[in-house]
C-alpha positions in Angstrom: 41.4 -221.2 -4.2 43.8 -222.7 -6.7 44.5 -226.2 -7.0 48.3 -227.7 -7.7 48.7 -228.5 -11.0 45.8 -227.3 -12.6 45.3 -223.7 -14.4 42.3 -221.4 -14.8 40.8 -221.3 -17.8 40.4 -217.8 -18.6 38.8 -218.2 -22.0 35.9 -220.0 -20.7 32.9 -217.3 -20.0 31.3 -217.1 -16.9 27.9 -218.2 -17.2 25.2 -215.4 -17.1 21.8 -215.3 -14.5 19.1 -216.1 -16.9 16.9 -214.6 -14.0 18.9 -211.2 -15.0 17.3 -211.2 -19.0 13.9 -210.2 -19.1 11.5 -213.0 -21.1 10.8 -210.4 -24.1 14.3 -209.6 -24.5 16.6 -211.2 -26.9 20.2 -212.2 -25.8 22.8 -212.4 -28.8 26.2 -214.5 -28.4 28.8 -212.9 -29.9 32.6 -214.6 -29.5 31.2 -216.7 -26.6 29.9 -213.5 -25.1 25.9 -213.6 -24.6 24.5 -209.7 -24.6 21.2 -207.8 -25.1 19.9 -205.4 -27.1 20.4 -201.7 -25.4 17.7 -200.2 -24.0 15.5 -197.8 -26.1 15.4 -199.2 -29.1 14.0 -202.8 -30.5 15.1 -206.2 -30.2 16.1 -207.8 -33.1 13.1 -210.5 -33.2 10.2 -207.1 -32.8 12.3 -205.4 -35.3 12.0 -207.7 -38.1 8.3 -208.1 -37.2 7.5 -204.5 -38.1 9.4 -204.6 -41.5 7.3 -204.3 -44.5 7.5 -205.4 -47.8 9.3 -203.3 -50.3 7.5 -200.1 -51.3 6.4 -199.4 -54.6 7.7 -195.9 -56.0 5.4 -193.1 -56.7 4.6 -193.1 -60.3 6.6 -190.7 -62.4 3.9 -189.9 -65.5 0.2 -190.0 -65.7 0.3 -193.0 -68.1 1.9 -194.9 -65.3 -0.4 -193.8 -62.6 -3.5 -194.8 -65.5 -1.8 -198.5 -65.7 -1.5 -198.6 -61.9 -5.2 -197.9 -61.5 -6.1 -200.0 -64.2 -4.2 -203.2 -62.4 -5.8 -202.8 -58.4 -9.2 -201.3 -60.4 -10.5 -205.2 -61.0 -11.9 -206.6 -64.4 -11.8 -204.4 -67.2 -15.2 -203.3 -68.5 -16.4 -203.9 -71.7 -17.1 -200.8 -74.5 -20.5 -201.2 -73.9 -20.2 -201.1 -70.8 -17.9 -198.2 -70.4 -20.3 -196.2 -72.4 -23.3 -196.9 -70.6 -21.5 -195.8 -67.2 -20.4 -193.2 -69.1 -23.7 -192.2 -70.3 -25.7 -192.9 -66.4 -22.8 -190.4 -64.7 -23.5 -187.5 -67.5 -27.3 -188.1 -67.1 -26.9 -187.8 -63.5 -25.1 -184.7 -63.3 -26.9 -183.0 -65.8 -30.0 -184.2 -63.5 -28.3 -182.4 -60.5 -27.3 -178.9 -62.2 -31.0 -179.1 -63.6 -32.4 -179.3 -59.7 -29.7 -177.0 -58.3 -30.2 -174.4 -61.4 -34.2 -174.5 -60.1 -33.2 -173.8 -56.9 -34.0 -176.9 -54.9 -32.6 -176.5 -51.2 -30.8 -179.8 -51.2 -28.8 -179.4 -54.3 -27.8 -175.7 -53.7 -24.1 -174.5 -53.0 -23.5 -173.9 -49.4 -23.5 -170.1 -49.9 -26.9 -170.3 -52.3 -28.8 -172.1 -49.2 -31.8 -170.9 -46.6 -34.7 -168.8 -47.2 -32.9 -165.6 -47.0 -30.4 -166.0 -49.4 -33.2 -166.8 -51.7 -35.3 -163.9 -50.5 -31.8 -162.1 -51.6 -31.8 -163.4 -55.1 -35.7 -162.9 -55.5 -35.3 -159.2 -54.7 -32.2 -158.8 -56.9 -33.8 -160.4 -60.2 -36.9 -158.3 -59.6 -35.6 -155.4 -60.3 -33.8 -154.1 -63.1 -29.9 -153.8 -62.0 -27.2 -150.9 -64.0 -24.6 -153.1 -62.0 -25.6 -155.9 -64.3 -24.1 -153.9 -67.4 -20.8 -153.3 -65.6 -19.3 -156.8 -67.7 -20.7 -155.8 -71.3 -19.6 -151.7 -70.9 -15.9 -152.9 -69.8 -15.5 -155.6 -72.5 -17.1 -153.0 -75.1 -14.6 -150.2 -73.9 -11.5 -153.0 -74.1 -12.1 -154.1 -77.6 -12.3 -149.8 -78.7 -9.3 -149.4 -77.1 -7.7 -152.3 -78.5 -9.4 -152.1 -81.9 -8.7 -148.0 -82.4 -5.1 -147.3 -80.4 -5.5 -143.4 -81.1 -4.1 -141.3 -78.0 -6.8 -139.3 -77.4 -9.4 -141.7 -77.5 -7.8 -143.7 -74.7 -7.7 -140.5 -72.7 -11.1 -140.1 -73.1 -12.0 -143.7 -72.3 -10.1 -143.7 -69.4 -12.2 -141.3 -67.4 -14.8 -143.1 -68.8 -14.2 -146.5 -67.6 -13.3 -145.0 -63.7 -17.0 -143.4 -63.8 -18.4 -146.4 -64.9 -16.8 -148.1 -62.0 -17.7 -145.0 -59.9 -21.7 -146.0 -60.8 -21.7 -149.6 -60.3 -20.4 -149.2 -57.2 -23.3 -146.9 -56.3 -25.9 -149.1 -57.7 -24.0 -152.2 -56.0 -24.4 -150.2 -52.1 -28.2 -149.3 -53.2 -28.6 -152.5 -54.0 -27.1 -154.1 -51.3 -29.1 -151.5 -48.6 -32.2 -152.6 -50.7 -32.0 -156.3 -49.9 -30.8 -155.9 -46.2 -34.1 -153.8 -45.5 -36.0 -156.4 -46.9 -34.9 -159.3 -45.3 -34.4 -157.5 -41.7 -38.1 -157.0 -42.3 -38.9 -160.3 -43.0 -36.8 -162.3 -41.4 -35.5 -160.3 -37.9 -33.8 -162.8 -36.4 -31.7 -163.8 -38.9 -28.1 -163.6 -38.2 -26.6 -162.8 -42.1 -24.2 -160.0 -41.6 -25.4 -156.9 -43.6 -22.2 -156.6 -45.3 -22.0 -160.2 -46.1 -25.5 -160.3 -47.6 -24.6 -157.0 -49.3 -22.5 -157.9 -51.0 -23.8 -161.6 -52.0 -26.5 -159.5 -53.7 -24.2 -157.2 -55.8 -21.9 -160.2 -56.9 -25.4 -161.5 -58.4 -26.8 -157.8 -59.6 -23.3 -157.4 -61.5 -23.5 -161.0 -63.5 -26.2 -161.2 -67.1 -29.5 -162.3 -65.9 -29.4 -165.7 -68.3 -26.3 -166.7 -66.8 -27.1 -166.3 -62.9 -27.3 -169.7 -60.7 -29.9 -170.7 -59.9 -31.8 -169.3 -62.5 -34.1 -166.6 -61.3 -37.6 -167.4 -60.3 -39.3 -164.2 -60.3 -40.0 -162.0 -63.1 -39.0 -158.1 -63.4 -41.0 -156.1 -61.7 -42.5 -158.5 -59.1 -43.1 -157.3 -55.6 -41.0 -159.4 -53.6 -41.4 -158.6 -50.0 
């Protein structure tokens, strides 16, 4: 009801229900007008919580990367000291290849591990292997073609090089049938595919004996079974 001589004050805002506002949300006043942040995303107080300091950008060349490791990597280390690390990580590796190159089961490759991938290599290095002259015959009949370029000899090294390919592939499937019959003999519960296991013994029949890892551990000619 309206009193005489008195007027409403329209520019005064009606007061809100504080009951209304939930405790976590924040109420703003703008022009006399108190309001809340909308619904789905953060109030202003939890959104300046989760800022972060600035980031810092990615390096842009390895000398920068090398100084930022060198400033969050701690005190500097001496010469000395950087040589004798140095020195006690070559040692140690060199100590690791030397035990995996022996063959010890711990320090072996995932695919070089278990008794019948060594019963594999044992019955691959005991025998003498034509696949293993598949790398020196190719690189020998590359450098004669390179070295002579006469037509007719590189028609008559072509042939050549598809029958050499022709004969290590039969010597890497008799190889292969070889080492399955020996470890199905041995070992009959194994679960190595035959292709798999095949083929694990050709890739080590085709590479120079003095090169293969581990080194072998039986002579040629021993009777593996």
């Amino acid at each position: 009801m309206k009193l005489l001589g008195r007027k409403k004050d329209d520019s005064q805002p009606e007061e809100t229900d504080s009951a209304a506002v939930p405790a976590d949300q924040d109420v703003t006043v703008v022009d006399g007008v108190r309001t809340t942040a909308p619904k789905g995303k953060p109030t202003p107080k939890r959104d300046a919580s989760r800022r972060r300091g600035p980031v810092a950008p990615a390096p842009m060349t390895s000398a920068e990367a090398r100084k930022r490791r060198k400033e969050i990597g701690g005190p500097k280390l001496t010469k000395e000291e950087r040589r004798a690390d140095k020195a006690a990580r070559r040692s140690a590796m060199s100590e690791r290849r030397e035990k995996m190159m022996s063959g010890e089961e711990s320090y072996l490759l995932p695919r070089d591990k278990g008794p019948v991938r060594r019963l594999a290599r044992d019955v691959v290095d005991s025998r003498r292997n034509v696949l293993g002259l598949f790398m020196p015959a190719a690189l020998g009949l590359v450098f004669i073609m390179l070295a002579v370029p006469s037509v007719q000899l590189q028609r008559l090294l072509s042939p050549a090089m598809l029958v050499l390919v022709v004969i290590m592939v039969i010597d890497g499937v008799i190889v292969g049938r070889r080492v399955n019959k020996i470890v199905d003999e041995k070992y009959p519960d194994n679960v190595e595919g035959g292709w798999k296991l095949g083929f694990y013994a050709a890739s080590r029949a085709s590479q120079i004996r003095r090169m293969r890892a581990p080194r072998p551990l039986v002579n040629r000619g021993d009777k593996v079974t």
